[in-house]
C-alpha positions as a printed Julia matrix, in Angstrom:
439×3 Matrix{Float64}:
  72.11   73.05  152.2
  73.94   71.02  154.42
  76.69   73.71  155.5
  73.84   76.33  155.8
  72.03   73.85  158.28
  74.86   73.42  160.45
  75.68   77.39  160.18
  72.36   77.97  161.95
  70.07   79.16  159.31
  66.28   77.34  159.49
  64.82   79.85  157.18
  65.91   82.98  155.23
  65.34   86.46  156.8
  64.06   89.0   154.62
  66.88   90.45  152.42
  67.88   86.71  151.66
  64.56   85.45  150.83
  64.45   88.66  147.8
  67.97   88.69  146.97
  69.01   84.91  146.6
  65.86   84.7   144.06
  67.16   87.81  142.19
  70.74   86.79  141.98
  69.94   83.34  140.49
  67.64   85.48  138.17
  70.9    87.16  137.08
  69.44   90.87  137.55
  71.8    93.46  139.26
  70.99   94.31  142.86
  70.84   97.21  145.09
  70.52   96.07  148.11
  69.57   98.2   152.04
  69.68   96.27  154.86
  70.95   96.78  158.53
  73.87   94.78  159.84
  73.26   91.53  161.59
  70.31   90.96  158.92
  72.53   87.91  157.32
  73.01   90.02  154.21
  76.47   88.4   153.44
  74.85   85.07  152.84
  72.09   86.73  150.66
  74.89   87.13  147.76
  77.66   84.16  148.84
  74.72   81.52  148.56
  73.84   82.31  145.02
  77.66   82.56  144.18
  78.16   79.15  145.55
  75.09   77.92  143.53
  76.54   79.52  140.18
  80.0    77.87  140.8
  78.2    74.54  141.32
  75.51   74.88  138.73
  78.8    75.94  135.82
  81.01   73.47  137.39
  84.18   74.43  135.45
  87.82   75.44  136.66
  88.73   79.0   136.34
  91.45   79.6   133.99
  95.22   80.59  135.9
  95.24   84.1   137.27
  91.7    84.58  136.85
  88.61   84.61  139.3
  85.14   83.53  138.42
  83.3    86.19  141.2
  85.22   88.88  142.73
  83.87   90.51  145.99
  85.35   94.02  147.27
  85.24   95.06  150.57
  86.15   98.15  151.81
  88.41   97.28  155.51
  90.81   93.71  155.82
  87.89   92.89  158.83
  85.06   92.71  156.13
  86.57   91.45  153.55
  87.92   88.37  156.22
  84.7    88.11  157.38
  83.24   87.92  154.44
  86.06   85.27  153.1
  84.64   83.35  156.78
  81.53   82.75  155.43
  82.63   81.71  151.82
  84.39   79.0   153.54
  81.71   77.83  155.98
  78.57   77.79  153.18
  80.91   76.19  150.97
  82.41   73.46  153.14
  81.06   70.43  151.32
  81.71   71.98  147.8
  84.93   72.16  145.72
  85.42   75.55  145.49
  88.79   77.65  145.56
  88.85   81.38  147.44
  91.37   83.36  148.73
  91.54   86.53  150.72
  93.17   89.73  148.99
  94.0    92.69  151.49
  96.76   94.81  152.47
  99.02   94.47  155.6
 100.29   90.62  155.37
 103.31   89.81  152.97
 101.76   88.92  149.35
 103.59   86.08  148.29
 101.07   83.72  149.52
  98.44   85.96  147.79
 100.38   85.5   144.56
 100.55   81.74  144.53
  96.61   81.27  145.54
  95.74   83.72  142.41
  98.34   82.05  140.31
  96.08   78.97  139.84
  92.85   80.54  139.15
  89.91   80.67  141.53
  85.5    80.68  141.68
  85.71   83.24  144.39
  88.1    86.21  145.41
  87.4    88.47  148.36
  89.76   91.57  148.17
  89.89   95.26  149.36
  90.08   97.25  145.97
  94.15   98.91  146.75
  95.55   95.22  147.68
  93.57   93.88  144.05
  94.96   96.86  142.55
  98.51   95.88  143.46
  98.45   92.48  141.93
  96.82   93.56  138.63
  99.83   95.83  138.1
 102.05   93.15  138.56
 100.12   90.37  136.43
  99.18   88.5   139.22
  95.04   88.5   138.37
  93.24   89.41  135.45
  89.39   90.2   135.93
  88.85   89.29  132.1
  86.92   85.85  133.03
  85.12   87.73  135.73
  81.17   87.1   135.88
  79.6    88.56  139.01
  80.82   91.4   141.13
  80.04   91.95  144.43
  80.46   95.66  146.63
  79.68   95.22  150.08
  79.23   98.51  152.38
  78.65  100.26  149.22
  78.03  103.72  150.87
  81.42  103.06  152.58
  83.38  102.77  149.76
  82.23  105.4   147.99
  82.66  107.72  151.13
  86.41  106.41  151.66
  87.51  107.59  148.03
  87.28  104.36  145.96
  85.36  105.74  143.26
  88.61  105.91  140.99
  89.58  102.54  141.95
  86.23  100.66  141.29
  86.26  102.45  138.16
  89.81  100.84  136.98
  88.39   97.32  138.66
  85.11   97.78  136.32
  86.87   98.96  133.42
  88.61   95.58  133.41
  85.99   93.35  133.67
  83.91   91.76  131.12
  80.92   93.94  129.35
  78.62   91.17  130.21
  78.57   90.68  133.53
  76.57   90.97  137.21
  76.95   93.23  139.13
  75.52   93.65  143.03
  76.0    96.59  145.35
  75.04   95.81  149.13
  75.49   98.02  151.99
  73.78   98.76  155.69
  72.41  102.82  154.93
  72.34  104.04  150.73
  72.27  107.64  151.61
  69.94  108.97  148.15
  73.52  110.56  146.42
  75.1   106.73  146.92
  71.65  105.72  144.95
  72.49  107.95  142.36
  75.67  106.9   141.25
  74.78  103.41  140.82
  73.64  104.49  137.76
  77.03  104.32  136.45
  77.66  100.81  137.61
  74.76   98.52  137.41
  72.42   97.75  134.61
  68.32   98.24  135.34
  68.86   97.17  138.89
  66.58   95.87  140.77
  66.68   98.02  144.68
  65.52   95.24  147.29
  65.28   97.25  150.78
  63.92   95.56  153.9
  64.15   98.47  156.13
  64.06  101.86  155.63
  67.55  103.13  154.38
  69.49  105.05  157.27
  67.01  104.36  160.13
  68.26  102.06  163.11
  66.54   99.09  164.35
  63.86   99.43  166.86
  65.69   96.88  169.37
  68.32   99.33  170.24
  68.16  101.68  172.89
  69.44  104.98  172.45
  70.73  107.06  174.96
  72.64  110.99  175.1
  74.45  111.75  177.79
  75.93  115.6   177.9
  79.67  116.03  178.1
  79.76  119.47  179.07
  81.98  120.35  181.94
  82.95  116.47  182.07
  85.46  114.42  181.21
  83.93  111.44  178.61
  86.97  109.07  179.61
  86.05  109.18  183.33
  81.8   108.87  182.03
  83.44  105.48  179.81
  85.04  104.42  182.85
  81.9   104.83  185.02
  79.78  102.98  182.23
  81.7    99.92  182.29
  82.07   99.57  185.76
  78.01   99.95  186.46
  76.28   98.31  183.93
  76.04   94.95  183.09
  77.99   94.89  179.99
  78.44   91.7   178.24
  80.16   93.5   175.33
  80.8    96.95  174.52
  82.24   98.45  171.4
  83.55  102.15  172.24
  84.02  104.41  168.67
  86.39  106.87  168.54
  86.9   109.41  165.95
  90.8   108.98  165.43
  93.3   106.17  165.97
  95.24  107.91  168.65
  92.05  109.33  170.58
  91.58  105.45  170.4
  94.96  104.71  171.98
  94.53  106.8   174.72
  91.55  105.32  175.71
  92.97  102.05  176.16
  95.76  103.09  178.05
  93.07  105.47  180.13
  91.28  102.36  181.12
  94.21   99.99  181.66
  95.36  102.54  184.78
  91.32  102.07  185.9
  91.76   98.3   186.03
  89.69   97.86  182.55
  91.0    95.41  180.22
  90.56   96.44  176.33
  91.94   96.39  172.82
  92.55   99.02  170.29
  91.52   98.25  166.52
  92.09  100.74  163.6
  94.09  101.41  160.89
  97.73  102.21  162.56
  97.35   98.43  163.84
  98.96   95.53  162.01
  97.12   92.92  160.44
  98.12   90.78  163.03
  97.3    93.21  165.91
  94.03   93.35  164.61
  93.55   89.74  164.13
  94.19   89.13  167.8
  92.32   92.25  168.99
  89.34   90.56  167.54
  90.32   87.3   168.77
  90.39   88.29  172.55
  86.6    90.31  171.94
  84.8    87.65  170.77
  86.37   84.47  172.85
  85.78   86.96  175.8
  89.31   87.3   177.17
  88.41   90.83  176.7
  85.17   92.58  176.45
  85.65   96.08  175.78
  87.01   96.85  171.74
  87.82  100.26  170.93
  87.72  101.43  167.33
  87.51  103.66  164.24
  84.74  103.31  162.07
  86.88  101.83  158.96
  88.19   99.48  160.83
  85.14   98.23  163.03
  83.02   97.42  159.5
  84.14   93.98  159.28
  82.89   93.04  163.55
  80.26   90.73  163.27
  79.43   89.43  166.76
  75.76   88.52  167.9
  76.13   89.24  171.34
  77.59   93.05  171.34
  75.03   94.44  174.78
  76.38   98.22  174.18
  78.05  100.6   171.85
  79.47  103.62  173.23
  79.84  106.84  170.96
  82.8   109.02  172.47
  83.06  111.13  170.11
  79.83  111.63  167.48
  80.43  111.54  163.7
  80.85  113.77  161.2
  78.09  111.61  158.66
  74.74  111.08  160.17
  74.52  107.8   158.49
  77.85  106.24  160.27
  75.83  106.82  163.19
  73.35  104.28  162.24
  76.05  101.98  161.24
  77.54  102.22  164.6
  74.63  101.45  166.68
  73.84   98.84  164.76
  76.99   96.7   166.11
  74.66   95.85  169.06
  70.9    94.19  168.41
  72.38   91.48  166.47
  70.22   88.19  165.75
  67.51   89.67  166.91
  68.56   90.67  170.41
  68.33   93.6   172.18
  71.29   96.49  172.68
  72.07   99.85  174.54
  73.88  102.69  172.14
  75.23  105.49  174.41
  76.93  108.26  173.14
  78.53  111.04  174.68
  77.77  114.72  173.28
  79.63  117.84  173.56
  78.59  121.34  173.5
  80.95  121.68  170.24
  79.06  118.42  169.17
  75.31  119.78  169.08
  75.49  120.66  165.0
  76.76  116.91  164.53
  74.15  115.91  166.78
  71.67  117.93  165.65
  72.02  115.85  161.77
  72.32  112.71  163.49
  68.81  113.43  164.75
  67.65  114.9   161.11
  67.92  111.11  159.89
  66.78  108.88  163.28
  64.41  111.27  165.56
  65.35  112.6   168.5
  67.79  110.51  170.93
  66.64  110.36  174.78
  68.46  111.65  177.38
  70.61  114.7   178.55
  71.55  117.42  176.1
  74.47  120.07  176.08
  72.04  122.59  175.14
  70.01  121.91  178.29
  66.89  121.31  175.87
  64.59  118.4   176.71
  64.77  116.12  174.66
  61.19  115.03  172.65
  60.24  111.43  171.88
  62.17  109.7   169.06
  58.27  109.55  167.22
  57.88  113.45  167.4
  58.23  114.64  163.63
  61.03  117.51  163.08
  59.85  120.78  162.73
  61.92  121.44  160.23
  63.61  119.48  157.33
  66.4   120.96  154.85
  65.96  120.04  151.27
  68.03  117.41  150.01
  70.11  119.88  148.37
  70.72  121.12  151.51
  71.81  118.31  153.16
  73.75  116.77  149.87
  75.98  119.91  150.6
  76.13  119.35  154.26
  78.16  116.13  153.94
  80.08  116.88  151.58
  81.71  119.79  153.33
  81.61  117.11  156.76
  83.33  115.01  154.21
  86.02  117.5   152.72
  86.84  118.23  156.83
  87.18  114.95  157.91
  89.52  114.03  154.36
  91.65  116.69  155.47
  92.24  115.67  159.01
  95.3   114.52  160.39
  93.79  111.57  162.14
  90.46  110.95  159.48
  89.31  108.03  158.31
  90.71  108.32  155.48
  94.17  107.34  156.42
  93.04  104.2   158.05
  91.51  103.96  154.73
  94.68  104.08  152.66
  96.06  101.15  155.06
  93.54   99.12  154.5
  94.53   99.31  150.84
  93.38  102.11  149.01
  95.6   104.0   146.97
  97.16  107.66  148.07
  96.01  110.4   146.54
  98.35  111.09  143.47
 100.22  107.19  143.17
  98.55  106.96  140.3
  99.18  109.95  137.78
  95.86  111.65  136.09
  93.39  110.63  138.86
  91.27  113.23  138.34
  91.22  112.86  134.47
  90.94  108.76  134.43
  87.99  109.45  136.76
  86.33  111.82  134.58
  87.35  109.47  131.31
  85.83  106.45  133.43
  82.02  108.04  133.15
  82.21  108.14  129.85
  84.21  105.12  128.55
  84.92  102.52  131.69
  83.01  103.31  134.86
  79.76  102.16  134.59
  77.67   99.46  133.35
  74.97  100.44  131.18
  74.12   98.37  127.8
  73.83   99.67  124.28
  72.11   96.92  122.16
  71.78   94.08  124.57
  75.22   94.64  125.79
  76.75   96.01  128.75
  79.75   98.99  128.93
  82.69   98.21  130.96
């Protein structure tokens, strides 16, 4: 209590005050809630209580909780905040991800530890090599569940399941749960209880939306303008690929605006002091992919600025929700083109109409106004997938930054497809047949 006092917390917001209780319970957990809710410490606190209340050393090359993250930036974060709620306890963690050397990796996990934090390729590596063993493992934790499962990890978690203990807890947490994502929990979690504070996929009311049409204009020069005329404190600018993200730094650097590139081409170190320079101020505009910008927690973000919108309506929400932190208030501005108004048109499916200037030249109702029409859920199941299938096969998608940040490429591990299929059947989920749960 003493490190959570000094970390700020007074009293527990809303997803901590039902999913602490429920974790010490020992039920399995779905869990919805916006970023910037304090949903981390809703699952580290009870961890930290279990390691106190067993008070015993994990066994060499073992881990007593594991928690997966899908980027290096969440899964540090999230290693952050281990260490800070647990820094009057005994407890040994470590941070598993790609892009630093693993020796140092290897020697933490040699002598056994009550918490890991790892992105699922990275974890992946050592268990090949012997370096961890998940068969002492008690709780697992998947944060940005709706990301993982959109970045292709599904094989992987299913090899990380199969090899932990039929008994064990299992938690799945994660900003939007899109109503597919819901579904295959089923093959994971055990009679879970779902614990949603706000309504999945819907952004918080403290954020201002804004559209601004790109037709006939050039959305580097409207960036430029934007930081230069309103009173940014800090801005987060998405791009859809890594090099569209290069070129906007170097676009603003001839304008006389400092910023910093983060995504996957970046080393670990390049990213460490990217992040660094945002949030001590030396710089205040970040530009990013949406991998890599999942693991940016900072409470006083003022604006997020969409250049290009995304291909999943729900990444929208995710995006905007970088700003309106702690319960301030934020600006989300993004920039639409005329070959942008089907994304758009999605993206305003799940959150309402978003104020402002269209490419279609339509005005633009009020965010409460219902839409006229709805596709089934069929419909839009299909939708996404295709979106998905697009952006997979892109030459600067998500997915690659995805593979850096430690997932596997497709085909380094021979019979995917059928280990995937054999997973749903014999290692992938976590149901129970007489009082015991499947592996």
């Amino acid at each position: 209590m003493r490190a959570v006092s000094e970390a700020g917390y007074t009293q527990a917001t809303p997803i901590q005050g039902k999913v602490i209780p429920a974790m010490i319970a020992g039920s399995d957990i779905v869990g919805i809630a916006q970023t910037g809710t304090g949903k981390t410490a809703s699952f580290v606190l009870p961890i930290l209580h279990q390691v106190h209340e067993q008070a015993r050393r994990p066994q060499p090359k073992t881990c007593g909780a594991l928690i997966l993250a899908p980027t290096r930036e969440l899964a540090a974060q999230i290693h952050d905040n281990v260490r800070l709620y647990a820094k009057f306890m005994n407890v040994s963690s470590a941070l598993v991800v790609g892009g630093v050397k693993p020796h140092k990796q290897i020697k933490a996990l040699a002598r056994g530890l009550d918490i890991l934090v790892a992105t699922p390729g990275r974890l992946e590596d050592h268990q090949s090599t012997g370096a961890v063993r998940l068969d002492a493992t008690t709780t697992i934790v998947l944060d940005e569940a709706d990301q993982m499962l959109d970045m292709g990890f599904i094989p992987a978690i299913r090899r990380i399941l199969a090899k932990l203990p039929k008994r064990r807890q299992t938690i799945l947490m994660s900003a939007t749960m899109p109503k597919q994502i819901r579904a295959l929990s089923n093959d994971f979690l055990y009679k879970p209880k779902e614990i949603a504070v706000t309504p999945a996929s819907k952004p918080i009311e403290k954020i201002e939306q804004r559209l601004m049409s790109a037709v006939g204009q050039n959305k580097k020069q409207m960036l430029a303008s934007i930081l230069k005329n309103e009173p940014i404190e800090r801005a987060i600018v998405f791009s859809r690929t890594k090099h569209g993200a290069n070129k906007i730094v170097q676009y603003l650097d001839k304008n006389g605006l400092s910023s910093a590139a983060i995504h996957g081409n970046k080393s670990q170190g390049q990213r460490e002091k990217a992040l660094a320079a945002f949030k001590d101020g030396t710089i205040n505009v970040l530009i990013a992919t949406d991998i890599a910008a999942r693991g940016i927690d900072i409470s006083d973000v003022s604006h997020v600025i969409n250049m290009d919108l995304p291909n999943v309506p729900e990444v929208y929400v995710h995006r905007i929700g970088r700003t309106a932190r702690a319960g301030k208030s934020g600006v989300a501005i993004s920039f639409c083109s005329e070959a942008e108004l089907d994304l758009l048109k999605d993206i305003e499916k799940l959150v309402g109409r978003i104020p402002g200037e269209r490419p279609d030249g339509a005005a633009a109702p009020t965010a409460k106004e219902p839409e006229k029409k709805q596709l089934s859920e069929n419909q839009r199941r299909n939708q996404r997938r295709r979106r998905r299938s697009k952006q997979n096969n892109g030459s600067n998608g998500g997915q690659r930054d995805g593979q850096r940040d430690g997932q596997p490429k497709a085909g380094r591990y021979h019979g995917d497809g059928r280990n995937n299929a054999a997973a749903n059947n014999n290692g992938g989920g976590s149901r129970r047949s007489g009082g015991r749960r499947s592996a």
